[in-house]
Structure formats: C-alpha cells, structure tokens
C-alpha positions in Angstrom: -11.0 14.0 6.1 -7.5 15.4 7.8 -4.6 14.6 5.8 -2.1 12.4 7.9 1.6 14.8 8.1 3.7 11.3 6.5 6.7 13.0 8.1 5.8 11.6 11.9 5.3 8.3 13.3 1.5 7.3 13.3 -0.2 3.8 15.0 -3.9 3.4 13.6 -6.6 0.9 13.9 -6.9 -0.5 10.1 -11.0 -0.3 10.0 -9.9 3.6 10.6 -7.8 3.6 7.0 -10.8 3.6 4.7 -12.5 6.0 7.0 -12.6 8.4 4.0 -13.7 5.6 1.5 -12.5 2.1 0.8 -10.6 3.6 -2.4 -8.2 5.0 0.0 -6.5 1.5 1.0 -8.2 -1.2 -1.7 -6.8 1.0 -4.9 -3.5 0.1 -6.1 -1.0 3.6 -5.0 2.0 4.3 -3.1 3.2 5.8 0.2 6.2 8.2 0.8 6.8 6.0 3.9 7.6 2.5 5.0 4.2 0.9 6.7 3.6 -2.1 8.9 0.2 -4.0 9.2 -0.8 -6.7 11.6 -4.0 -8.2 11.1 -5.6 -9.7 14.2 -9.3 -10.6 13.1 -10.9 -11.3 9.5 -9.4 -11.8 6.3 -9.2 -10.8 2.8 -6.9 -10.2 0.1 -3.8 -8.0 -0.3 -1.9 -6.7 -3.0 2.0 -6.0 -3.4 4.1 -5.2 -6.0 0.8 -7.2 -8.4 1.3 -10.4 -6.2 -2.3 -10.5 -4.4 -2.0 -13.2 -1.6 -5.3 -13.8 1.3 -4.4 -12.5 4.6 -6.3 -13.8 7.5 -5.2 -13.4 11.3 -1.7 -13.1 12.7 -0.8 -12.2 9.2 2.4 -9.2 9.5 2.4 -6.9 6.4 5.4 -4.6 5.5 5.6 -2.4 2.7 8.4 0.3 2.0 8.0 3.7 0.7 7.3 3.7 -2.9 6.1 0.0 -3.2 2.7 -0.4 -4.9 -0.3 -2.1 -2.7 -3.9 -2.5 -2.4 -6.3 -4.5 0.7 -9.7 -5.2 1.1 -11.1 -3.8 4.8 -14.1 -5.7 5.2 -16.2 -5.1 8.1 -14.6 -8.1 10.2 -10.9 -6.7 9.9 -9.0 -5.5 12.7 -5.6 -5.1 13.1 -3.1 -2.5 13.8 -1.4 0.1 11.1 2.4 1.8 11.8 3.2 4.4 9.3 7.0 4.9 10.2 7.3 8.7 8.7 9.7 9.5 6.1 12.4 10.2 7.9 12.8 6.9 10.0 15.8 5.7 11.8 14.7 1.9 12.5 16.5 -0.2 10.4 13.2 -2.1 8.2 13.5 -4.3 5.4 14.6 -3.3 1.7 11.9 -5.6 0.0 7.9 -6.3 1.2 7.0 -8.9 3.4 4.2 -11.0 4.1 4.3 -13.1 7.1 2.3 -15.7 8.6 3.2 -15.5 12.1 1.4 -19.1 13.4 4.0 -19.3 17.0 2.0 -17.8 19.6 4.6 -16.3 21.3 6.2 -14.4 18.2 2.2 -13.6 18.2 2.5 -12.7 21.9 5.5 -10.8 21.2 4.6 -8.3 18.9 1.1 -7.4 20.6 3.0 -6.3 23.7 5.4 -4.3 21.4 2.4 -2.7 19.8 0.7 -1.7 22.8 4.1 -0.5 24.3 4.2 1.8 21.4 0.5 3.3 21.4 1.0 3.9 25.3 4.2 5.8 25.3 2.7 7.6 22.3 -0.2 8.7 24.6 1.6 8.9 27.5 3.0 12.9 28.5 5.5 11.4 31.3 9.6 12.5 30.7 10.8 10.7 27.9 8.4 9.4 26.7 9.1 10.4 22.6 12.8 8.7 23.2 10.9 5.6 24.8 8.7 5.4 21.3 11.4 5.3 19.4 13.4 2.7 21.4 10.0 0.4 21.2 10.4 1.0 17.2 13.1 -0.3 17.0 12.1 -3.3 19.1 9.7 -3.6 16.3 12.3 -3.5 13.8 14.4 -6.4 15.4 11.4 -8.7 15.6 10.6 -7.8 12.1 14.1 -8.7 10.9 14.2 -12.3 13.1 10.4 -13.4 11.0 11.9 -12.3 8.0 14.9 -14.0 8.2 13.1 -17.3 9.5 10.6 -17.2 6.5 13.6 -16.9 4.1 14.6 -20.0 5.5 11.4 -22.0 4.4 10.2 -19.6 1.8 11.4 -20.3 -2.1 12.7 -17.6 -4.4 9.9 -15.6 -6.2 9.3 -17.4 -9.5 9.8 -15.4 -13.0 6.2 -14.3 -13.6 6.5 -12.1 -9.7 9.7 -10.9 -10.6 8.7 -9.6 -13.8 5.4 -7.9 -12.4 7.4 -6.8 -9.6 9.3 -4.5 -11.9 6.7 -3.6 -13.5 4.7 -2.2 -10.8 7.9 -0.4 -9.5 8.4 1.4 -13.2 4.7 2.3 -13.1 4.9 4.0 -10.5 7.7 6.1 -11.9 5.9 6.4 -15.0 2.0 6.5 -14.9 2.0 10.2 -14.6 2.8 10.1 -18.0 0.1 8.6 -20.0 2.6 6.0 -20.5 0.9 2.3 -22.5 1.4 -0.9 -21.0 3.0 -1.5 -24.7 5.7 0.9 -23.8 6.3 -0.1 -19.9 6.1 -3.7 -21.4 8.8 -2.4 -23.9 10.9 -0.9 -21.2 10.7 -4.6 -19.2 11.9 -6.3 -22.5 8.5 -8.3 -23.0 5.5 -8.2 -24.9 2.2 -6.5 -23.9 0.5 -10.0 -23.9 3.4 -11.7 -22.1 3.3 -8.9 -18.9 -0.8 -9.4 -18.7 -0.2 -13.2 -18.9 1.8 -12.6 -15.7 -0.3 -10.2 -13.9 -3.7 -12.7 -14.3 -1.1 -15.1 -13.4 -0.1 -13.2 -10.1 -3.1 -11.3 -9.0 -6.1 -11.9 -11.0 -6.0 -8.7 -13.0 -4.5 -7.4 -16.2 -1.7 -4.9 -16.4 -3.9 -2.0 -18.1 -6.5 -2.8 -15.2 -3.3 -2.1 -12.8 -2.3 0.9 -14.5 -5.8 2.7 -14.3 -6.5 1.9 -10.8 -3.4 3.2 -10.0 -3.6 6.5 -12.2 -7.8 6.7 -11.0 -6.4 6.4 -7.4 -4.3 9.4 -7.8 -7.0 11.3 -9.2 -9.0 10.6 -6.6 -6.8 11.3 -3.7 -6.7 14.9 -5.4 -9.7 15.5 -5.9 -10.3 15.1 -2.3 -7.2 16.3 -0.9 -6.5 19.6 -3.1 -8.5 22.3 -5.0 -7.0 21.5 -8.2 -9.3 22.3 -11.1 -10.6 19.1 -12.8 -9.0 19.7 -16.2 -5.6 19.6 -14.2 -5.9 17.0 -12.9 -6.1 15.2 -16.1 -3.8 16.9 -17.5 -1.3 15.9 -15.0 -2.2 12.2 -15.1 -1.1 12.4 -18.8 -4.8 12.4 -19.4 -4.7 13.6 -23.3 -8.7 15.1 -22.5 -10.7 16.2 -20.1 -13.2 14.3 -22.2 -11.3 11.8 -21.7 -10.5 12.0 -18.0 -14.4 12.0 -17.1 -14.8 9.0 -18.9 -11.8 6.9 -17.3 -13.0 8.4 -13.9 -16.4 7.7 -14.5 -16.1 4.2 -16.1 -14.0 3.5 -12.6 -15.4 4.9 -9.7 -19.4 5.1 -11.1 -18.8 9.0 -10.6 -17.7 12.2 -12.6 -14.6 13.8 -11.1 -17.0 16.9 -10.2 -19.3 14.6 -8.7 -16.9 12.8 -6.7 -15.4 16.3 -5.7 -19.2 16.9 -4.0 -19.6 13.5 -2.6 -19.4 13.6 1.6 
C-alpha cells in the first residue's frame, strides 16, 4: 500500500481508507493532521476521544491532529475524506466535531465546496493550487458557522466524556510506554474501575480494551509500513517480551506479527 505524504492536502473517497485493511480506519490511533469526513450514504459507528456515536448520512466529522478515533466502513459507506496536511493554514476547530447537518442547503453547500476542491485539485489550469486553498478555506468557514449553530442547541459534555476525553488524549502521549490503565487512571485522579465505568459508559468498551487496540494499531501500521524487526517493535510499544508481543498481537488481530508481516 503507498503511504500517504501527511504533509500535503489530500481528498479521498472513504471506501478507499481501509483499502489496505479495515484496521487502518476502525482501530483506535491518531493522525499528525487535522481530517474532515462527510458521509453521504450508509451508516455505522464512530469513535472520538472514547465517545462512539452512529453516523448515518449528511453526518460532518472533524478530528484534529493528535485526537484518538476509530469508524466502521461497511460496504454501504460513501462519503468524502480531507486530510488537511500538517502544515495547514485554514483556520479549523480546536476540539472534534460531529455534526448532523439535516438543512439541505447547508447539505447543498458543502457538496459544491467538495467538488470545487477535487476539481481544482485535478485541474493543471494557472492557479489553480491558490484556487484549492481559497476553496479550503471556504470549507473552513462553513465548518465554523455548523459548529457554532450546534453549540447553540448542543449541551456541555457530561463528566463521564470529559473524563475519557482526557484519558484518551494522555494515552496517546503515553501508550508507547507500557503504561497500566491503573497508572493513566492515577495520572486522571480516579480509580481503575471508575475510568472503565466511564468508557462502557461512553463507548461500549473498557479502558484496557482502548489501550490495546490503540498500541495493536501501531504495531500493525509498522509492521506494514517499515522493516522493523518484530522484537522492536515490541520493544518499542513498551512490550516487556517478544513472547509477550506475539501473544497480544495474536490474541488481537487472529495473526502473529510475522504472519501479518506476510499477509497481502
């Protein structure tokens, strides 16, 4: 599979993000780049920051660089993808957003905006990088005006989101590390039990079953991106094994790492 360069603007189909295995967009990880999804058919369930919500059709999706996510792809999904690169100018949100965009011409709205963008992108006429950037930002402002319209009917997040919101956020600075969810837990000034009460509570799933998928995701995308040697890659998962690793791996994905390695 080629590796996307995250420094450049890119505008993907969806069904074309698991294109090198579902694990690529339903595990929980993180991108070095803001990203925009707009689902147009089918529907399924999204992750962000351990709040899983169902998405369904004219459903807009933002997620900022270094926020922790995970969505199903099922065969019915379509939609359109915007990875803004790293190094973005367009002024995007500082927290995720899920929108239900239900007026038609807000719905209307951002289609043309999306198609503006894919066509100047293809197109090789004068200008026409400067004329992607300016439809960005056109993104950008319709962005801000649904996001300032939901906060306007939407209630605060209630304690249990906020807490696995932090969590997820100090995970993700952490899970390199071998770090428990005793000690993150710790760190968050709750108990182990309390933090899992909250994740079943906002997403269905524990907060050990977070932290694996999200340390079994990494190991996956490096096993098929790099030529790392297997016991390194444990190692730098703050696996305390390579016995161990294999098992983690194995218990996960129904694979050994070497196996997976092989795997088409």
């Amino acid at each position: 599979m080629t590796i996307m360069d995250a420094t450049q603007m890119r505008l993907l189909a969806i069904p074309r993000l698991a294109a090198g295995g579902r694990w690529r967009v339903e595990a929980m990880r993180t991108l070095s780049e803001p990203c925009f999804l707009w689902f147009t058919k089918g529907q399924g369930r999204i992750t962000v920051s351990g709040v899983t919500r169902g998405y369904t059709s004219n459903n807009a999706v933002f997620i900022p660089a270094g926020v922790m996510h995970g969505f199903e792809v099922g065969p019915q999904v379509f939609g359109t993808a915007i990875f803004f690169g790293k190094d973005t100018s367009v002024t995007l949100p500082k927290e995720p957003q899920h929108l239900r965009i239900r007026e038609v011409h807000a719905q209307q709205e951002l289609n043309v905006t999306l198609d503006m963008i894919q066509r100047e992108m293809e197109s090789d006429v004068a200008a026409h990088e400067r004329a992607t950037r300016h439809y960005l930002g056109l993104l950008g402002v319709w962005l801000e005006r649904q996001v300032n319209k939901a906060a306007s009917e939407t209630p605060r997040p209630d304690a249990a989101r906020r807490l696995v919101a932090r969590y997820t956020a100090l995970m993700e600075l952490n899970f390199r590390r071998g770090i428990s969810v005793g000690e993150l837990a710790c760190e968050l000034g709750v108990t182990a039990t309390h933090l899992t009460r909250c994740c079943r509570e906002t997403c269905g799933r524990s907060a050990i079953d977070l932290l694996q998928d999200r340390r079994i995701f990494e190991a996956r995308r490096l096993l098929a991106e790099t030529a790392l040697p297997v016991g390194r890659i444990g190692e730098s998962l703050g696996f305390t094994s390579a016995a161990y690793f294999t098992r983690a791996f194995q218990h996960r994905t129904g694979l050994s790492p070497s196996a997976f390695r092989r795997a088409p």
